[in-house]
C-alpha positions as YAML, in Angstrom:
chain: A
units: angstrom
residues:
- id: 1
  name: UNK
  ca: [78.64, 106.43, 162.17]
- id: 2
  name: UNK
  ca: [76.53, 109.41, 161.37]
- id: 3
  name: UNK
  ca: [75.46, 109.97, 157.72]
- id: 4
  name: UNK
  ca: [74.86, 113.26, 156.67]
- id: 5
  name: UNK
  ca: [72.21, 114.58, 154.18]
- id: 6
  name: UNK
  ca: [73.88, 115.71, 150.41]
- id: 7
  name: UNK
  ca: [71.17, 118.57, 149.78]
- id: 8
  name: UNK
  ca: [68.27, 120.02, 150.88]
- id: 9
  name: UNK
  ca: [66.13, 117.61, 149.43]
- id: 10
  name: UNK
  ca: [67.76, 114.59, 151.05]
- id: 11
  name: UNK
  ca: [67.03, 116.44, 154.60]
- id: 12
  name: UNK
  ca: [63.26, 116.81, 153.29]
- id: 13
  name: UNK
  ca: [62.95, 113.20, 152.86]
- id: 14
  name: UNK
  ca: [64.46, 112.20, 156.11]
- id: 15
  name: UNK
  ca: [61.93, 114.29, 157.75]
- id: 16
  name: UNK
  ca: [59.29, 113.00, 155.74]
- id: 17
  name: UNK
  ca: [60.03, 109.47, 156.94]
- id: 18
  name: UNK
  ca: [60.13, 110.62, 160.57]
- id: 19
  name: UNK
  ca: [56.78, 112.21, 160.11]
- id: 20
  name: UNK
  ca: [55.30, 109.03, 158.57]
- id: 21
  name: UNK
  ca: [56.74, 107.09, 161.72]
- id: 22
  name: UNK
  ca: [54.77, 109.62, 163.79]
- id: 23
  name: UNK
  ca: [51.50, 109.60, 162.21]
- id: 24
  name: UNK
  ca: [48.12, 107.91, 164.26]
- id: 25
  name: UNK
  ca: [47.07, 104.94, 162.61]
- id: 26
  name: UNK
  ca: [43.39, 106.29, 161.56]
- id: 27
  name: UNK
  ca: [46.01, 108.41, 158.97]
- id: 28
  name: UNK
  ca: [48.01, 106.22, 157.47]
- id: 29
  name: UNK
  ca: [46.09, 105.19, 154.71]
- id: 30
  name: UNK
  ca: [44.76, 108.59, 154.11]
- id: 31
  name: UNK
  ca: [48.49, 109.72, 153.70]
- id: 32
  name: UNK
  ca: [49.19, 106.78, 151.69]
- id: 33
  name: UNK
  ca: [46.77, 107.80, 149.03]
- id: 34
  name: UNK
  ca: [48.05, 111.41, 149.48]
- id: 35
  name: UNK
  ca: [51.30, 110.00, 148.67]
- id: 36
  name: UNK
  ca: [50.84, 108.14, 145.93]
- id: 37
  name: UNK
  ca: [48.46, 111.11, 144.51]
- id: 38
  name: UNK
  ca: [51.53, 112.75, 144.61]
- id: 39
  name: UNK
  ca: [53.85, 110.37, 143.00]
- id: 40
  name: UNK
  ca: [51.02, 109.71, 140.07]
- id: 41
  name: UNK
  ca: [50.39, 113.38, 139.32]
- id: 42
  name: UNK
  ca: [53.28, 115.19, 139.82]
- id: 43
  name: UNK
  ca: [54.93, 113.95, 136.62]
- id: 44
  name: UNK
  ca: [55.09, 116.20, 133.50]
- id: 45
  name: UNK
  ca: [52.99, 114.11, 131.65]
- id: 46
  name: UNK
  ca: [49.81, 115.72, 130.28]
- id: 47
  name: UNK
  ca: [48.14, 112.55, 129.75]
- id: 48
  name: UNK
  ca: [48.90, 110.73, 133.57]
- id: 49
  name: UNK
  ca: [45.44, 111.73, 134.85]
- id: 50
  name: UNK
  ca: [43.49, 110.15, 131.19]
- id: 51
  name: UNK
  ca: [45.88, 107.34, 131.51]
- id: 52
  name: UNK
  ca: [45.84, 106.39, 135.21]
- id: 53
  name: UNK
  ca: [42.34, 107.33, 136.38]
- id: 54
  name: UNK
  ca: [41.23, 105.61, 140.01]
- id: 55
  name: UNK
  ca: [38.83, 102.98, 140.71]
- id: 56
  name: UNK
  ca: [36.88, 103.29, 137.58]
- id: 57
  name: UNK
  ca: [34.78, 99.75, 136.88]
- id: 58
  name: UNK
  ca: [35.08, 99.86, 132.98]
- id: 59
  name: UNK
  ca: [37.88, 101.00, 130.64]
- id: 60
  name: UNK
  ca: [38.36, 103.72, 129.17]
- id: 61
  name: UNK
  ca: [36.54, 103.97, 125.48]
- id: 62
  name: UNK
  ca: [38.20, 106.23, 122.65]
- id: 63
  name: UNK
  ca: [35.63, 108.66, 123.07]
- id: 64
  name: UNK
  ca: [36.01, 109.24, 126.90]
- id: 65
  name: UNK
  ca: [39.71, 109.71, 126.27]
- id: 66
  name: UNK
  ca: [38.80, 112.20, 123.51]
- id: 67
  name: UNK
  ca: [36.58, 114.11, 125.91]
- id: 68
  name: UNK
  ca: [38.72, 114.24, 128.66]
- id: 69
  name: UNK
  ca: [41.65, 115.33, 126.55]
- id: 70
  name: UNK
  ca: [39.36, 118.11, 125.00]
- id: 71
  name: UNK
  ca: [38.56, 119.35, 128.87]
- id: 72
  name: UNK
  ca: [42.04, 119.67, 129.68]
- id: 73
  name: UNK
  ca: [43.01, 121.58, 126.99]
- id: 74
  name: UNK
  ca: [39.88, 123.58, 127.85]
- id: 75
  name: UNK
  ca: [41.31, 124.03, 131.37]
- id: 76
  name: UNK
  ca: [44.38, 124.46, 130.43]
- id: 77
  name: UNK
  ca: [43.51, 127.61, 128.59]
- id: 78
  name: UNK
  ca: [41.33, 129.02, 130.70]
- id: 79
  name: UNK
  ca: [38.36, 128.12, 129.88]
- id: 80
  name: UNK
  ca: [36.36, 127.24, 133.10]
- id: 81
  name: UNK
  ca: [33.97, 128.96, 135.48]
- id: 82
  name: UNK
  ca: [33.52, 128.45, 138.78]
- id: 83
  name: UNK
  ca: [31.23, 126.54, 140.93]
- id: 84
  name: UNK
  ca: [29.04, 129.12, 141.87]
- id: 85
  name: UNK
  ca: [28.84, 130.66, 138.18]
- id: 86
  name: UNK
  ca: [28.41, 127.45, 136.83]
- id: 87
  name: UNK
  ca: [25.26, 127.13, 139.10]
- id: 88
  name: UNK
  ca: [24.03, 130.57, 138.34]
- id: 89
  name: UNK
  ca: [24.33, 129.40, 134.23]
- id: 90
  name: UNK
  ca: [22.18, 126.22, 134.71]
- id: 91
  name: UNK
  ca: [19.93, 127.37, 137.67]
- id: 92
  name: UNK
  ca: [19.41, 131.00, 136.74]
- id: 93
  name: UNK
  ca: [20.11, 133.99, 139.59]
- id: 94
  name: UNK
  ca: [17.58, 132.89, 141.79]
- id: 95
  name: UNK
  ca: [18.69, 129.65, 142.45]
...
């Protein structure tokens, strides 16, 4: 019996899992972490990426929560620069 997808999504999926059956082995676990990078951040939540941060070999203190929570609400209002300004503010013009 043949089982048909309900939506768009559904058909997504299914083609995801066809892809992951397909993939070399030398990308699985890169894929894997893509996957679950995926899963982790994609939520809503502003705090997932303070609360759930990878590999790190001490907690988190209060104060590096504070400062991380005070660069993402830097970020997200715009306040940032970019690489190569960055650079230019710390190394002067001729770098």
């Amino acid at each position: 019996m043949t089982t048909y997808p309900n939506n768009r999504y559904d058909l997504l999926r299914k083609e995801l899992h066809e892809f992951i059956e397909r993939l070399p082995d030398y990308e699985v676990y890169a894929s894997h972490r893509y996957v679950n990078f995926l899963i982790d951040f994609g939520s809503d939540s502003d705090d997932v990426i303070v609360e759930s941060p990878p590999f790190l070999d001490e907690p988190l203190t209060d104060d590096d929560r504070e400062a991380f929570a005070e660069a993402y609400e830097d970020f997200k209002a715009g306040r940032v620069v970019s690489q190569a300004e960055m650079e230019r503010l710390v190394f002067g013009e001729g770098k």
